[in-house]
C-alpha positions in Angstrom: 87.6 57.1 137.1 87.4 57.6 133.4 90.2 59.7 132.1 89.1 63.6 131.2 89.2 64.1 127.9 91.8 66.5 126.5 90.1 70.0 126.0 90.7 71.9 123.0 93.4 74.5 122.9 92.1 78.2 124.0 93.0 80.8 121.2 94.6 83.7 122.8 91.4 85.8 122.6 88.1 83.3 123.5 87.8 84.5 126.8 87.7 88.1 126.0 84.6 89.8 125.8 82.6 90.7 122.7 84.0 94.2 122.4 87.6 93.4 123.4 87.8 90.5 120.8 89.8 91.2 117.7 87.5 93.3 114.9 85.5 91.3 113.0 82.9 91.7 110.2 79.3 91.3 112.1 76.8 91.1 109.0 76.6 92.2 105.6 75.3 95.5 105.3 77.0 96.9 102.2 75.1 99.9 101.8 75.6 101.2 104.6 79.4 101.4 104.6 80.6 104.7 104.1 82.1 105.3 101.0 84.2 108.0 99.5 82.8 110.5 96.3 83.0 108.9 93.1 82.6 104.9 94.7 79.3 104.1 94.9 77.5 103.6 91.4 80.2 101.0 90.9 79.6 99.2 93.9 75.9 99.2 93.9 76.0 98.1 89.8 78.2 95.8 91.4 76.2 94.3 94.3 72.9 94.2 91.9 74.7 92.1 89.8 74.4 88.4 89.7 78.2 88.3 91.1 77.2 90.8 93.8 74.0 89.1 94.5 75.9 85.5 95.0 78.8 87.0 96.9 76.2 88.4 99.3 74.2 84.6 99.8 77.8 83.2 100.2 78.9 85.8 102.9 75.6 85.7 104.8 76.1 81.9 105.0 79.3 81.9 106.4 78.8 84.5 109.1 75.3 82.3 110.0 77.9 79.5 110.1 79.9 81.1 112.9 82.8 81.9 110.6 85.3 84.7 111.7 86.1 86.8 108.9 88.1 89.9 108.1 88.4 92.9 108.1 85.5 94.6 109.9 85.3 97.0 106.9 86.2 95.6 103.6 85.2 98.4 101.9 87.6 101.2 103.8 89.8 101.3 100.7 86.7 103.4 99.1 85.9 104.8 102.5 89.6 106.6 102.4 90.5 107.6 98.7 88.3 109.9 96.4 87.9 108.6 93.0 89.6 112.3 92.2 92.2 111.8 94.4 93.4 108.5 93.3 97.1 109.4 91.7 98.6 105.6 92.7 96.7 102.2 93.1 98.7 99.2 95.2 97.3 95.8 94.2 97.0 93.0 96.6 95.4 89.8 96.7 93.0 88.9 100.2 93.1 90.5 103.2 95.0 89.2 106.1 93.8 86.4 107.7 95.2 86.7 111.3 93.1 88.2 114.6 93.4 91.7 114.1 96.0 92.4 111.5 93.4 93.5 108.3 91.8 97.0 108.7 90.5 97.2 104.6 93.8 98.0 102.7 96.5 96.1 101.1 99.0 95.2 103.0 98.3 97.8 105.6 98.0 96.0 109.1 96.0 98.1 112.1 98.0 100.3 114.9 99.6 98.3 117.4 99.8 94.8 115.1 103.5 93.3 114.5 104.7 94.0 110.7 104.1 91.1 108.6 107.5 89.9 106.5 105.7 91.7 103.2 105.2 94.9 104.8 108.7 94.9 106.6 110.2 94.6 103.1 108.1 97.9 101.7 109.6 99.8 104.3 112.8 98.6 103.9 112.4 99.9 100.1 110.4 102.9 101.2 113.9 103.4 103.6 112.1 103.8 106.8 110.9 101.3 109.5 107.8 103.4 111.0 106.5 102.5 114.4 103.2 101.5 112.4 101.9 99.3 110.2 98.8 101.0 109.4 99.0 102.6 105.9 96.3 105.1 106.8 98.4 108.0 105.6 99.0 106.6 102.3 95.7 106.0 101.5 94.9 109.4 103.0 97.3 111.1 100.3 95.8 109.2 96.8 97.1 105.9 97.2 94.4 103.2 96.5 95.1 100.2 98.5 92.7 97.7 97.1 93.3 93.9 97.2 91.6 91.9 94.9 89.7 89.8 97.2 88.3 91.8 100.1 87.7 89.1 102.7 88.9 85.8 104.2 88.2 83.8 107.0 90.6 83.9 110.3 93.6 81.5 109.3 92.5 80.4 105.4 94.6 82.4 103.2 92.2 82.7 99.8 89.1 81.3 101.7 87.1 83.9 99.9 89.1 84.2 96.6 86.8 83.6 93.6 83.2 84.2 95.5 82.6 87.4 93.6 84.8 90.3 94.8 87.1 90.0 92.3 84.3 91.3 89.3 84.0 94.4 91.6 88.0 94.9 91.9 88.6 94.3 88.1 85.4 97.1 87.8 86.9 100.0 90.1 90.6 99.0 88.8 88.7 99.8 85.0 87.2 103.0 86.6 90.4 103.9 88.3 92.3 104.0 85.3 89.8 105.4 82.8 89.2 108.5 85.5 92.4 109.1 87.5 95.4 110.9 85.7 98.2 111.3 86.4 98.4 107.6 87.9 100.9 105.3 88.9 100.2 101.2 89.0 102.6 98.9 91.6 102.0 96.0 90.7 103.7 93.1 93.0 103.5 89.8 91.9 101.7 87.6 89.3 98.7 88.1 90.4 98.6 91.7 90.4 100.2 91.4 86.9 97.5 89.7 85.7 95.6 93.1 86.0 98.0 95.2 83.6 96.8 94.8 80.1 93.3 95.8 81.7 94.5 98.9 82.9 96.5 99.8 80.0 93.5 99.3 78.0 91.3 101.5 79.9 93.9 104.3 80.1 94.1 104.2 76.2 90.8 104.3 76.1 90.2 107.5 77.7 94.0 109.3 76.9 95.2 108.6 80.6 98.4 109.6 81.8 99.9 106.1 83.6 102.6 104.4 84.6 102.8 100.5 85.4 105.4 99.3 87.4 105.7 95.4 87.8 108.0 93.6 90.3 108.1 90.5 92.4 105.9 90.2 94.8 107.6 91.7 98.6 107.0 88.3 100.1 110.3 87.0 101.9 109.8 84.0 99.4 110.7 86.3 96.3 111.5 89.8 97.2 115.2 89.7 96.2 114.8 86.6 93.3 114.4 87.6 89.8 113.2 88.2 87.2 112.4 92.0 88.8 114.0 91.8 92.5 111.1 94.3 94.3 114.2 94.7 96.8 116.2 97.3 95.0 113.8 97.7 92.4 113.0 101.8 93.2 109.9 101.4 93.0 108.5 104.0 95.5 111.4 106.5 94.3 110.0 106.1 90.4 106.7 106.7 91.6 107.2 109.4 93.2 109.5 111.2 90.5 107.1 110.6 87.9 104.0 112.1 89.7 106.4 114.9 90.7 107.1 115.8 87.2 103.3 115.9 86.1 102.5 118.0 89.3 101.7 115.5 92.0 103.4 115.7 95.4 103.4 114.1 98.7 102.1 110.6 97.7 103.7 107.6 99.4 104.7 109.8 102.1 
């Protein structure tokens, strides 16, 4: 008898049914995502741009392909937070890439879904450990949790990083911070760094009231190293003191 050949390991989920598997994007259908006042002239300019129009080709391609790819709405960060309400901006870089953690904001992770090591250091400099990962309620009170890339593939960190969603984030980070003001910038990490000078330009531009606040990044890997520890850093406490003392309550709570 010849000998069987060794299957391939089951994922957790492959013998669930289509409803019960972990949410997924099914097709690219950006105009019909909802979207919150003030959003969508940038994201249509956006999507009728060349960038828009190649992002679309490459996205369509890799769902045809069979890929899995999250979250099932990368657009929720606009679906949440008015323009007008926008009064503090969180900048990440993709989505998460495991089933089921990314629901559409940075570093948020949906209800029910173990805290990854980055979120479990925000709460431990927010100073509270909530049963939930899900960062609905920030976004709910003007916090824009927008990562810079707004998809990846299940298990390939960066898969979709340079395919085009990053000329629609540096475009609504520009509109963010020539409209909303007060405003408050965290930025975590080179790569969110990289987007200061942008912002400060923009707020000049159009006399907006900001402040930019630049630490490491809340990865385990560099959350307490220097140059600017985010462990310790008071981040969330400046934040919030600053937007108290222009008006501004309730944010990051």
């Amino acid at each position: 008898m010849a000998p069987r050949k060794a299957s391939a390991p089951e994922l957790p989920w492959a013998d669930l049914e289509p409803a019960a598997q972990p949410p997924r994007l099914q097709a690219w259908t950006p105009q019909a995502w909802p979207l919150a006042e003030g959003w969508r002239p940038a994201v249509d300019e956006f999507l009728a741009s060349p960038e828009g129009r190649r992002l679309a080709e490459f996205i369509r391609e890799r769902l045809a392909a069979g890929a899995v790819i999250y979250p099932p709405h990368p657009l929720r960060a606009l679906e949440l937070t008015p323009l007008a309400g926008v009064h503090a901006v969180v900048l990440g870089q993709d989505p998460y890439h495991g089933p089921g953690q990314a629901e559409g904001l940075a570093f948020s992770v949906a209800e029910g879904v173990k805290h990854p090591p980055s979120l479990r250091n925000i709460f431990k400099e927010l100073g509270e450990t909530p049963p939930s990962g899900s960062l609905l309620r920030w976004a709910r009170s003007g916090v824009l949790l927008l990562n810079a890339c707004l998809t990846v593939e299940e298990g390939q960190p960066a898969s979709h990083a340079k395919k085009g969603w990053e000329a629609l984030t540096d475009r609504l980070l520009g509109l963010v911070a020539a409209t909303a003001s007060p405003c408050v910038y965290l930025l975590w990490g080179a790569h969110a760094q990289a987007k200061a000078d942008l912002i400060r330009e923009h707020a000049a531009q159009y006399a907006r009231e900001v402040l930019v606040l630049q630490t490491n990044h809340p990865s385990p890997l560099s959350a307490s190293r220097p140059p600017v520890p985010f462990l310790g850093s008071g981040c969330f406490r400046q934040a919030r003191e600053w937007l108290a003392e222009r008006g501004v309550t309730g944010v990051f709570s």
